[in-house]
C-alpha positions, 0 to 999 in steps of 0.5 A, spaced: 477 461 497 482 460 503 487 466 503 493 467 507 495 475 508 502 477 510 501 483 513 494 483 514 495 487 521 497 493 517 494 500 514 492 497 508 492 490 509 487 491 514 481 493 509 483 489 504 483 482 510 475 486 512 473 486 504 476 479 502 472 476 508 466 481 506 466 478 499 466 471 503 472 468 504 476 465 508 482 469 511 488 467 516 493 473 518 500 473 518 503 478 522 509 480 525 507 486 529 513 491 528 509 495 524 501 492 524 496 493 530 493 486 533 487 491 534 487 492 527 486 485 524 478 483 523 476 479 528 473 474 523 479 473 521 484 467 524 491 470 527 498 467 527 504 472 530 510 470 526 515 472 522 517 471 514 524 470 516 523 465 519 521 459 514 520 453 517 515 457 522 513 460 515 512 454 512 509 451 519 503 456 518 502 455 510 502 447 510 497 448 516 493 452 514 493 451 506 490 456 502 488 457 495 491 464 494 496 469 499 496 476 498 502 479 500 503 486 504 508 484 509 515 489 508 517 495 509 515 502 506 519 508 508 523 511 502 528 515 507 529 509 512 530 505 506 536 510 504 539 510 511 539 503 511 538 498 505 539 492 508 533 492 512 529 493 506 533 487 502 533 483 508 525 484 509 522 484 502 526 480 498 529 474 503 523 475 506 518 474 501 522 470 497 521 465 504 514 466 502 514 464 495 517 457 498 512 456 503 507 457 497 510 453 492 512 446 497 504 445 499 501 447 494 499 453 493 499 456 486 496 464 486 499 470 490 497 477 489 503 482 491 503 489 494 508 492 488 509 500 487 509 505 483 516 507 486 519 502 481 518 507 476 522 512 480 522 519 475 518 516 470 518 517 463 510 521 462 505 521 466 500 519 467 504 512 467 502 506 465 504 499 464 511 500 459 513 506 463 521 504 465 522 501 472 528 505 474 527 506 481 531 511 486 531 509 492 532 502 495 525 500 498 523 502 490 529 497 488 527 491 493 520 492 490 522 492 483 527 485 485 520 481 489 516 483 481 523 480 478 523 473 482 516 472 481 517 472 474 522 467 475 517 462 481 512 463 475 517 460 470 520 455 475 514 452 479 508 455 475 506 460 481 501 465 477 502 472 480 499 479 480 503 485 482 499 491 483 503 498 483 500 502 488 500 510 487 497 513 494 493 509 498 489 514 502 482 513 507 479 509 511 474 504 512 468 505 518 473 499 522 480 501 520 485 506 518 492 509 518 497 509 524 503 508 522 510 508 526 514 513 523 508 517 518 510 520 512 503 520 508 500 527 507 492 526 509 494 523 516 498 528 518 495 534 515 489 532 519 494 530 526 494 539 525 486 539 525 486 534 530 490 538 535 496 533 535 501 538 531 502 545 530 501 545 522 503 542 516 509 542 512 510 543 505 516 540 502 516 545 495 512 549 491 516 550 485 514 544 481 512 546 474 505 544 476 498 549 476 500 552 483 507 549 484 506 543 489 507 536 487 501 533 485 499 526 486 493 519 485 490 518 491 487 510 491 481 510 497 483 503 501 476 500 499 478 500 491 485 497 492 482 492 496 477 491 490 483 491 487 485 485 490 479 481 490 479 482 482 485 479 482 484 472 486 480 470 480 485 471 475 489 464 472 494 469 469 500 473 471 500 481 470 502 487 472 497 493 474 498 499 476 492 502 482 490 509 482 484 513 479 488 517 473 487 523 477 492 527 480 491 532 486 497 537 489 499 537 496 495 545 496 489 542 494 490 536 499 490 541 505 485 545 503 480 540 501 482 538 509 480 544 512 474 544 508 472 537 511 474 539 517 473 545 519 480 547 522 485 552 519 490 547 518 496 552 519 502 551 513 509 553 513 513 552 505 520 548 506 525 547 501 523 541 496 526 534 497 531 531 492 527 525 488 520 528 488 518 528 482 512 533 480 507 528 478 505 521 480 499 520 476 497 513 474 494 510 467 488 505 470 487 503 462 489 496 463 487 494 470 480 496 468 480 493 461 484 486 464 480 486 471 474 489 469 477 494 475 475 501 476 474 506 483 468 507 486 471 512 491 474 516 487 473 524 490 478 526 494 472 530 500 469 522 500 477 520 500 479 524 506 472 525 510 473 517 511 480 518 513 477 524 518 471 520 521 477 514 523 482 519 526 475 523 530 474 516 532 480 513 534 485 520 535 491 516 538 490 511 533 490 503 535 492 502 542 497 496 541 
């Protein structure tokens, strides 16, 4: 199968391009760069430096190149930048993403599979979440997620374009090659391992008075190569869906750390801050239906080989990329 990635050069879309073309496809990467690395792209994969906003350059790259199916990563990701500046969250997945759509519809191409997320859920309802959970998300990167899953519905209806969207819940690890370096990092393993690493003083902890067992907020931790298999189950599916992508185990931010320190050897210093408005105490994913429906499940599931992957990329490349 010939696959166009967008985003291909980012934190996950990396190991997913490096585990489709292990799988024996064919790959072209389309990237911006403004959050990817070059360097991070396999070098089996074919490269195009373009942006989707721009369509006819998008439309150029598809009609050229034209793919059997796209995964699409490009777009934007950060919950707090979103709430400073929505119009580059709207501006980026959904008119951006709605330019891929087009290109794909007008040559011809009728299966792509979305990089969604469980902050459409906002707060949810129960946990672990499934499927029917409400989707109420509270933050504008959640929203924009949650409007590209509603125009796929309506690109489906419209033009028959089969889609499947996967929510992610925290996608965490390495592969031997790829790992995490992102602009502005957020997610906990990589910065409680910078501490370890000797580039920050310690980690902070945003609350410890949930009504969880040790008072921190507990959450799914996917490994990249078992989201990658994700998407690589779903390339073969004719029917649209929407899946949730996480293991059905939740682990707290104390539980993350020390199993850090364990994996590392560092004491990892830790300071206690007040909690943040919007987090919610658990984000637990019910994999019931991708397991069922895609004969999905995780092979990397234990939070040691989690961030032991992570630890060995990060001993390798301390300073992430180098472009």
């Amino acid at each position: 199968m010939k696959v166009f990635v967008t985003g291909g050069a980012g934190y996950i879309g990396s190991v997913c391009v490096e585990e489709v073309l292990n799988a024996g496809h064919e790959v072209c990467v389309f990237d911006n760069l403004s959050e990817g690395h070059r360097s991070a792209v396999d070098d089996r994969a074919k490269f195009v430096q373009g942006d989707l906003h721009r369509l006819d350059s998008v439309k150029e790259v598809v009609n050229s190149y034209k793919p059997d199916a796209a995964i699409h990563f490009a777009g934007k990701a950060l919950v707090g930048e979103s709430m400073a500046n929505p119009y580059l969250y709207y501006q980026t997945n959904v008119y951006g993403g709605t330019n891929l759509l087009e290109a794909l519809v007008q040559y011809g191409c009728k299966r792509i599979v979305f990089s969604s997320t469980c902050a459409t859920y906002g707060v949810p309802l129960n946990v672990p979440i499934d499927e029917s959970n409400p989707q109420h998300p509270i933050n504008p990167y959640g929203h924009s997620k949650l409007a590209f899953e509603q125009i796929l519905r309506w690109y489906q209806k419209v033009h028959g374009l089969a889609f499947t969207a996967l929510r992610y819940f925290n996608a965490a690890g390495a592969s031997v090659k790829f790992g995490e370096h992102h602009r502005i990092e957020t997610h906990l393993i990589p910065n409680v391992l910078k501490v370890a690493l000797g580039q920050m003083e310690k980690v902070f902890i945003f609350g410890d008075q949930y009504d969880t067992p040790d008072g921190t907020c507990i959450r799914d931790y996917i490994h990249l190569i078992d989201l990658a298999s994700a998407h690589i189950a779903a390339l073969d599916q004719t029917e649209s869906g929407h899946f949730n992508v996480g293991t059905g185990n939740g682990y707290s931010v104390m539980e993350v750390i020390e199993m850090c320190r364990e994996v590392t050897g560092h004491a990892i210093p830790a300071e206690m801050m007040p909690a943040r408005e919007g987090d919610p105490p658990r984000l637990v994913a019910d994999p019931r239906k991708i397991k069922n429906e895609l004969h999905w499940s995780p092979k990397h599931a234990g939070l040691k080989e989690i961030v032991t992957s992570a630890w060995n990329w990060h001993k390798l490349n301390p300073e992430g990329y180098k472009d």
